[in-house]
PyMOL CGO cylinders between C-alpha atoms (Angstrom):
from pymol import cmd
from pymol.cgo import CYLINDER

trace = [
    CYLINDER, 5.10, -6.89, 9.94, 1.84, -7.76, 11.99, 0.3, 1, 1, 1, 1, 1, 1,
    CYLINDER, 1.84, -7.76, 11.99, -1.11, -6.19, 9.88, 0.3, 1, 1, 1, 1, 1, 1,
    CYLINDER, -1.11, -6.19, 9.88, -3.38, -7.18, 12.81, 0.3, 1, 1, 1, 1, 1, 1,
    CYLINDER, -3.38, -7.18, 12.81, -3.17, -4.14, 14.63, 0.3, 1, 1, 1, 1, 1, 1,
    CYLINDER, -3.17, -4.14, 14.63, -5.40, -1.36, 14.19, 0.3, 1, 1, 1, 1, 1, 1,
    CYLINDER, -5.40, -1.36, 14.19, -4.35, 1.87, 13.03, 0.3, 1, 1, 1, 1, 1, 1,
    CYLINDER, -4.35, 1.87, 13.03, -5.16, 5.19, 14.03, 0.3, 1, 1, 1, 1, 1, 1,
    CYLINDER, -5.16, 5.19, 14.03, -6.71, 7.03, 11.74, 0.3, 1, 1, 1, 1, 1, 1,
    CYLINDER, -6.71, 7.03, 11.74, -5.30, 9.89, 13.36, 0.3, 1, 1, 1, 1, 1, 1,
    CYLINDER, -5.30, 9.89, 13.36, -2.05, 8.58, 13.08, 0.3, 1, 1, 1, 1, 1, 1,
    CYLINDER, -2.05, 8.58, 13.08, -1.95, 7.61, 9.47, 0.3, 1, 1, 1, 1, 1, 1,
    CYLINDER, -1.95, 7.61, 9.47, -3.00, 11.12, 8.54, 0.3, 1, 1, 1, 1, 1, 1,
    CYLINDER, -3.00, 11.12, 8.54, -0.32, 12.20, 10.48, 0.3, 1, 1, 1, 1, 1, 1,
    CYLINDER, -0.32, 12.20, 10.48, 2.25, 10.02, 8.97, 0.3, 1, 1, 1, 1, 1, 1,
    CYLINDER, 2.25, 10.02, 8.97, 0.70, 11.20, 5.06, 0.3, 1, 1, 1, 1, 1, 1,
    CYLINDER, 0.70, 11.20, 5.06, 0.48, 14.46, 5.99, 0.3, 1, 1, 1, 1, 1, 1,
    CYLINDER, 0.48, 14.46, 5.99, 4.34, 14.82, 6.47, 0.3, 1, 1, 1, 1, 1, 1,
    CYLINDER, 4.34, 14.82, 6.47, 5.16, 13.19, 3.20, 0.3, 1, 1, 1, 1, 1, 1,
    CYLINDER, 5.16, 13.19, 3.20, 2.83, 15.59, 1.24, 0.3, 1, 1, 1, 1, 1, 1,
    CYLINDER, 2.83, 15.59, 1.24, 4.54, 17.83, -0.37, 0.3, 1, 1, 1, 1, 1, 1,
    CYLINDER, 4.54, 17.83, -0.37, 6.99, 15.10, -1.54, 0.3, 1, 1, 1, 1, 1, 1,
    CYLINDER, 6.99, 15.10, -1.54, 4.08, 12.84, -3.30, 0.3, 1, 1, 1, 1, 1, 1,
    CYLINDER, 4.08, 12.84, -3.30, 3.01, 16.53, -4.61, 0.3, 1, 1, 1, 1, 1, 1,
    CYLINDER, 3.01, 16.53, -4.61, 6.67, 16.78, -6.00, 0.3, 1, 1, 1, 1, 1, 1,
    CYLINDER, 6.67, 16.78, -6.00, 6.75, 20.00, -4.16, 0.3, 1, 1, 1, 1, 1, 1,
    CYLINDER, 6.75, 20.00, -4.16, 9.09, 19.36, -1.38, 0.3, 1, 1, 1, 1, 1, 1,
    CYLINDER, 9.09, 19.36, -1.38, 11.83, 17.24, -0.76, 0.3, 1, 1, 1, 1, 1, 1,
    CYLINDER, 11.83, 17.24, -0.76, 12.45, 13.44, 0.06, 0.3, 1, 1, 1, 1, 1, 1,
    CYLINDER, 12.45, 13.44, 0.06, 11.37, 12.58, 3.69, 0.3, 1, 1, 1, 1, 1, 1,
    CYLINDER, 11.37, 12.58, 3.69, 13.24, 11.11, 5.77, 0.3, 1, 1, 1, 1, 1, 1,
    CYLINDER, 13.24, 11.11, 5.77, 13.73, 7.48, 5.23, 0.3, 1, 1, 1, 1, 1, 1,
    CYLINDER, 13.73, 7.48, 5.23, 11.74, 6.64, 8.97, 0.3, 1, 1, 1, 1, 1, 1,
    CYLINDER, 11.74, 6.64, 8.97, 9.05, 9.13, 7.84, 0.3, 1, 1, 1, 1, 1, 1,
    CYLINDER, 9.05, 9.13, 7.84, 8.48, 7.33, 4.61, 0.3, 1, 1, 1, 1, 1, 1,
    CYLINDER, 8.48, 7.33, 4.61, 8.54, 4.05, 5.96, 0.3, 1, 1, 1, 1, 1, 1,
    CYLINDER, 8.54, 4.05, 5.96, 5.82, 4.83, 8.85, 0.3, 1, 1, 1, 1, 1, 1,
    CYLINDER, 5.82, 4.83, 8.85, 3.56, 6.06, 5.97, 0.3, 1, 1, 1, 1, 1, 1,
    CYLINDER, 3.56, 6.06, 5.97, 4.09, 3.16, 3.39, 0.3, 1, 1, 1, 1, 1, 1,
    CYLINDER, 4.09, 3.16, 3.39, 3.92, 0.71, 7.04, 0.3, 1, 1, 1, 1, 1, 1,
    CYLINDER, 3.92, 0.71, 7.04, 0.43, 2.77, 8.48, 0.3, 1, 1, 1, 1, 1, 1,
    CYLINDER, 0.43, 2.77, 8.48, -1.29, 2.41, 4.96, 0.3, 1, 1, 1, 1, 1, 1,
    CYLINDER, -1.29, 2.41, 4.96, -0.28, -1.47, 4.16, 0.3, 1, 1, 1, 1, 1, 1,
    CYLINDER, -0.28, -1.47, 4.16, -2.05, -2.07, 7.94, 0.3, 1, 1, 1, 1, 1, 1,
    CYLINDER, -2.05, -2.07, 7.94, -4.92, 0.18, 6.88, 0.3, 1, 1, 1, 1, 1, 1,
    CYLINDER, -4.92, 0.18, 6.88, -5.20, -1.67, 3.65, 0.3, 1, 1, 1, 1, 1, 1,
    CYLINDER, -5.20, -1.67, 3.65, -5.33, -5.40, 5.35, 0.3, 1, 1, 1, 1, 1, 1,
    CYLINDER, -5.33, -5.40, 5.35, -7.32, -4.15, 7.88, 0.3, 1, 1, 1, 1, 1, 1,
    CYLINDER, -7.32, -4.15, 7.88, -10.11, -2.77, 5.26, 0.3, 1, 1, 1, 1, 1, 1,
    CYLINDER, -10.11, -2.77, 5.26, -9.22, -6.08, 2.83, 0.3, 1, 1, 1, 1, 1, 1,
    CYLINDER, -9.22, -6.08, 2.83, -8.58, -8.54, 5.56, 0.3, 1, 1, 1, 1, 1, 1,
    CYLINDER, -8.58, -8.54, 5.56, -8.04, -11.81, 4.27, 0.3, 1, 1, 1, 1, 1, 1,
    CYLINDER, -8.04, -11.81, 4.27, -4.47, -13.81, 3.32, 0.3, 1, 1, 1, 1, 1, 1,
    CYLINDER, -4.47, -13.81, 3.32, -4.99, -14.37, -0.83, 0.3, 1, 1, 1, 1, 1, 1,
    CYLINDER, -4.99, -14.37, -0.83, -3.33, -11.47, -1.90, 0.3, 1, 1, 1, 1, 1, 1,
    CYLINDER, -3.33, -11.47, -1.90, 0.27, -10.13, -1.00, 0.3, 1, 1, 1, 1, 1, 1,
    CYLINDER, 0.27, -10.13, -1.00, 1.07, -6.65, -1.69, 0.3, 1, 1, 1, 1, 1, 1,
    CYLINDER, 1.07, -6.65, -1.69, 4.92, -5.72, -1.26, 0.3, 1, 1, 1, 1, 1, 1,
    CYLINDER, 4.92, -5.72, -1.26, 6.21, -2.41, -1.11, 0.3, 1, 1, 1, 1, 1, 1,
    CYLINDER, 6.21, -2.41, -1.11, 10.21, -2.57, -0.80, 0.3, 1, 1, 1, 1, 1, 1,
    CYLINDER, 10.21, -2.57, -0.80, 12.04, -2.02, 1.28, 0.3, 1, 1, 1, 1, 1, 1,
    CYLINDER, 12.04, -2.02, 1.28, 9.55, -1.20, 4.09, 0.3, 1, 1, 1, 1, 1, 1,
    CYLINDER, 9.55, -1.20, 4.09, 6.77, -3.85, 4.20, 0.3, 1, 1, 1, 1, 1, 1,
    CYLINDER, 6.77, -3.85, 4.20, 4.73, -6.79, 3.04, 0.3, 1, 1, 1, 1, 1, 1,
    CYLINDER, 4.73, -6.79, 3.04, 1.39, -7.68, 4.16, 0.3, 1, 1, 1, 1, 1, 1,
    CYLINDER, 1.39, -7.68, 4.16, -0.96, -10.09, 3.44, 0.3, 1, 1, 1, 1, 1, 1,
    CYLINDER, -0.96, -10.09, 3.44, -4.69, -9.02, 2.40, 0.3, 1, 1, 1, 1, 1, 1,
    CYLINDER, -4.69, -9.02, 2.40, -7.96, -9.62, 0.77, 0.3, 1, 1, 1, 1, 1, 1,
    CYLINDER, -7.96, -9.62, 0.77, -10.40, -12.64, 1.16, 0.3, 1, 1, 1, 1, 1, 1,
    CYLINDER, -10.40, -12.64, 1.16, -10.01, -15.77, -0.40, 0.3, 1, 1, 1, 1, 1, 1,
    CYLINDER, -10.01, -15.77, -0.40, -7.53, -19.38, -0.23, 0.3, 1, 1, 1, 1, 1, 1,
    CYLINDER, -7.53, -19.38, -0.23, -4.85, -18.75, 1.47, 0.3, 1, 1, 1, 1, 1, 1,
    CYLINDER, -4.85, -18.75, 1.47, -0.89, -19.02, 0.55, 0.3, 1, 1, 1, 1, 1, 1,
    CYLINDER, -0.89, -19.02, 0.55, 1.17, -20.33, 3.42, 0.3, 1, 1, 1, 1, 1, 1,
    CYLINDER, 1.17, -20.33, 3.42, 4.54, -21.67, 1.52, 0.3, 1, 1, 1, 1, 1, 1,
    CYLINDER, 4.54, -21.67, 1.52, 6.61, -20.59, -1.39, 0.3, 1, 1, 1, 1, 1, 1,
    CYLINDER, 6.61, -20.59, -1.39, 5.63, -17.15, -3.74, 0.3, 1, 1, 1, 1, 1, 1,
    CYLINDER, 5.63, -17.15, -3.74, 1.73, -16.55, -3.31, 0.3, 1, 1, 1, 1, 1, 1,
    CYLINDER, 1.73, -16.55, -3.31, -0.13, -16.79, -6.34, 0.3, 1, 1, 1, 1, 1, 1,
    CYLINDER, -0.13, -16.79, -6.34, -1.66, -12.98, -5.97, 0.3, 1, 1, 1, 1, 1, 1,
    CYLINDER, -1.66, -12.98, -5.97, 0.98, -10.63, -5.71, 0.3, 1, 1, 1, 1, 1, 1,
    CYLINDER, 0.98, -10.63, -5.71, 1.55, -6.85, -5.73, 0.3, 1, 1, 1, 1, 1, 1,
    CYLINDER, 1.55, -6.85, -5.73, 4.74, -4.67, -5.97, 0.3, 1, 1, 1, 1, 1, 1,
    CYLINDER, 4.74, -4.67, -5.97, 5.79, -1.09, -6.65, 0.3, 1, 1, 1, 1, 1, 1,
    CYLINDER, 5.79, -1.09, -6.65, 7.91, 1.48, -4.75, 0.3, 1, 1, 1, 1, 1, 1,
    CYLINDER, 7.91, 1.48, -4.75, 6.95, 3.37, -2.06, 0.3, 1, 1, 1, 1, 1, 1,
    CYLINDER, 6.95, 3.37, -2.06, 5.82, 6.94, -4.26, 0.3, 1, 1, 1, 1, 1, 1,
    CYLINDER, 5.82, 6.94, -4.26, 3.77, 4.59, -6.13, 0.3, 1, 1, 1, 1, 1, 1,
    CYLINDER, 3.77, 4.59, -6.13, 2.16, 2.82, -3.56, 0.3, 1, 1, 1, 1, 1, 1,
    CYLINDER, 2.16, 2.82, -3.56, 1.33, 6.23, -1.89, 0.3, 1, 1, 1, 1, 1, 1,
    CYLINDER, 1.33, 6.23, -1.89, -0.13, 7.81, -4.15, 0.3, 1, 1, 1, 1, 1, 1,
    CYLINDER, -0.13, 7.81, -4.15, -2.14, 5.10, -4.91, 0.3, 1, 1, 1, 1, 1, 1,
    CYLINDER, -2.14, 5.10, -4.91, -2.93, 4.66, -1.46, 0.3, 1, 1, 1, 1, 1, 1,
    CYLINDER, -2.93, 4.66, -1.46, -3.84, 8.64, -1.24, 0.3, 1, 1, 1, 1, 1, 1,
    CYLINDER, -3.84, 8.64, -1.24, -5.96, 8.78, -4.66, 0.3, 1, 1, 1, 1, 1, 1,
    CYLINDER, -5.96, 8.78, -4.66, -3.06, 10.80, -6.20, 0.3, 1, 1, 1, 1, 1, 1,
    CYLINDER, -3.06, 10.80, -6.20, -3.15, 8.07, -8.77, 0.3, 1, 1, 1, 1, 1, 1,
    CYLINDER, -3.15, 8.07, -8.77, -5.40, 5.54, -10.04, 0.3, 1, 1, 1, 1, 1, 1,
    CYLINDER, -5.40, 5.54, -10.04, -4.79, 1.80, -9.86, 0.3, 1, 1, 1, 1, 1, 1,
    CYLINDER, -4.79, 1.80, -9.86, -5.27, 1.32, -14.26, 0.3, 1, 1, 1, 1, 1, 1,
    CYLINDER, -5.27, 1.32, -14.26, -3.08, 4.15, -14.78, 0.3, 1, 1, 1, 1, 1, 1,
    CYLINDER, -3.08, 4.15, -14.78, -0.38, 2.66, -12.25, 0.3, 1, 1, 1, 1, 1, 1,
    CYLINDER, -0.38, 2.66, -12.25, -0.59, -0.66, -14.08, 0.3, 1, 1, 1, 1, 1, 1,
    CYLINDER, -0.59, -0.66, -14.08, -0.69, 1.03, -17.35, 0.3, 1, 1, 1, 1, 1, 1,
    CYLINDER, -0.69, 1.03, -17.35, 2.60, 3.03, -16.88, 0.3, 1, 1, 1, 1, 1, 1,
    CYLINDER, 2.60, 3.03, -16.88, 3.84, -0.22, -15.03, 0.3, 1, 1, 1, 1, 1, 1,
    CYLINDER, 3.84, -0.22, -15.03, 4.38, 1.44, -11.96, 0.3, 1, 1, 1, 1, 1, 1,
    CYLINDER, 4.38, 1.44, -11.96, 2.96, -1.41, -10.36, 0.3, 1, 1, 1, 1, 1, 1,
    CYLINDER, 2.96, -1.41, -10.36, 3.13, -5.15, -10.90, 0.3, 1, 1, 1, 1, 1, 1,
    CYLINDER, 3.13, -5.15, -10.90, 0.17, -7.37, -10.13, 0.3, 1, 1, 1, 1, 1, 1,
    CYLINDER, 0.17, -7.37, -10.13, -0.25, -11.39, -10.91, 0.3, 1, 1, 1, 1, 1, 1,
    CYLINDER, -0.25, -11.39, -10.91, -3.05, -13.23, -9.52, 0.3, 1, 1, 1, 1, 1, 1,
    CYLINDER, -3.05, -13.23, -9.52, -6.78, -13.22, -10.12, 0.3, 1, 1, 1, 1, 1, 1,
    CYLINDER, -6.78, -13.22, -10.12, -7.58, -11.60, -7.08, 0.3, 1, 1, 1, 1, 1, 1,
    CYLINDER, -7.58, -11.60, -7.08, -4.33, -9.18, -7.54, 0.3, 1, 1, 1, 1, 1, 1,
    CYLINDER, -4.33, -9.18, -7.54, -6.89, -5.71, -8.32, 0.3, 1, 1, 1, 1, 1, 1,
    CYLINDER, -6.89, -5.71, -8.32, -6.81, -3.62, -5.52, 0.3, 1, 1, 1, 1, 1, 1,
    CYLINDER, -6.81, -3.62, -5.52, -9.10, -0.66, -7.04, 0.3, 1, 1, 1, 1, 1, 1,
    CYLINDER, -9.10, -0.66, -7.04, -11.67, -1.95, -4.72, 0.3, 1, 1, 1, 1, 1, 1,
    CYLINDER, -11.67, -1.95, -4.72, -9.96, -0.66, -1.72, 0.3, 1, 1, 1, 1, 1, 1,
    CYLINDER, -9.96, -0.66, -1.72, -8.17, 2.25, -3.05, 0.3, 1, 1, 1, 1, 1, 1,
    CYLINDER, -8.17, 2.25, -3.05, -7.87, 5.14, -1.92, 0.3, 1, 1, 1, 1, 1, 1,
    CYLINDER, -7.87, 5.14, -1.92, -7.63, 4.49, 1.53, 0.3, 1, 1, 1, 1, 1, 1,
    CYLINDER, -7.63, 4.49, 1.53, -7.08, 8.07, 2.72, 0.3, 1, 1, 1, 1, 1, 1,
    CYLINDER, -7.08, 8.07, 2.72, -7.40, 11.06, 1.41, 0.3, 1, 1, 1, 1, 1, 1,
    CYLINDER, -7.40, 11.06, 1.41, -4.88, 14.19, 2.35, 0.3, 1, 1, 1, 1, 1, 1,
]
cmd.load_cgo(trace, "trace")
């Protein structure tokens, strides 16, 4: 996935907005392309607001991208990796849940020194 594109605001609100009530445990599970336009629109969103190639933060099966300033990895597993699902990563990515208490509950794995994305997080609100 190319994280050099810009995304829409409009468009990643859009995307959120229709798997609301699921990250709300309100409504059913989206539709798979639903929930991987939202996890895809928000990984962009977060390496365009952290641009940079030290950090990689996975969320399977949808995407990967590479973010946050610093060396960068070009061969083998990067030093600075992130991983959870995709409810995880969204409600991280929507302030539904903060970063400590993701790590806390293991929710989410990071390794690396410049692995902490609480920086950047949220990076929209619904």
């Amino acid at each position: 996935m190319s994280s050099s594109r810009t995304v829409d605001p409009a468009e990643l609100r859009a995307a959120l907005a229709e798997i609301a009530d699921w990250l709300t445990r309100s409504g059913a599970e989206p539709a798979r392309p639903k929930l991987a336009a939202a996890v895809r629109l928000s990984l962009r969103t977060l390496a365009s607001v952290a641009p940079g190639r030290s950090v990689e933060v996975r969320v399977p099966p949808f995407a990967a991208v590479q973010c946050v300033e610093g060396p960068r990895h070009t061969r083998g597993t990067p030093p600075n990796v992130v991983e959870t699902d995709p409810r995880t990563w969204l409600e991280l990515a929507t302030g539904r849940l903060q970063w400590s208490d993701a790590l806390a509950d293991g929710r989410v794995t990071a390794s690396g020194t410049r692995a902490d994305l609480s920086h950047w997080l949220p990076i929209a609100r619904l």
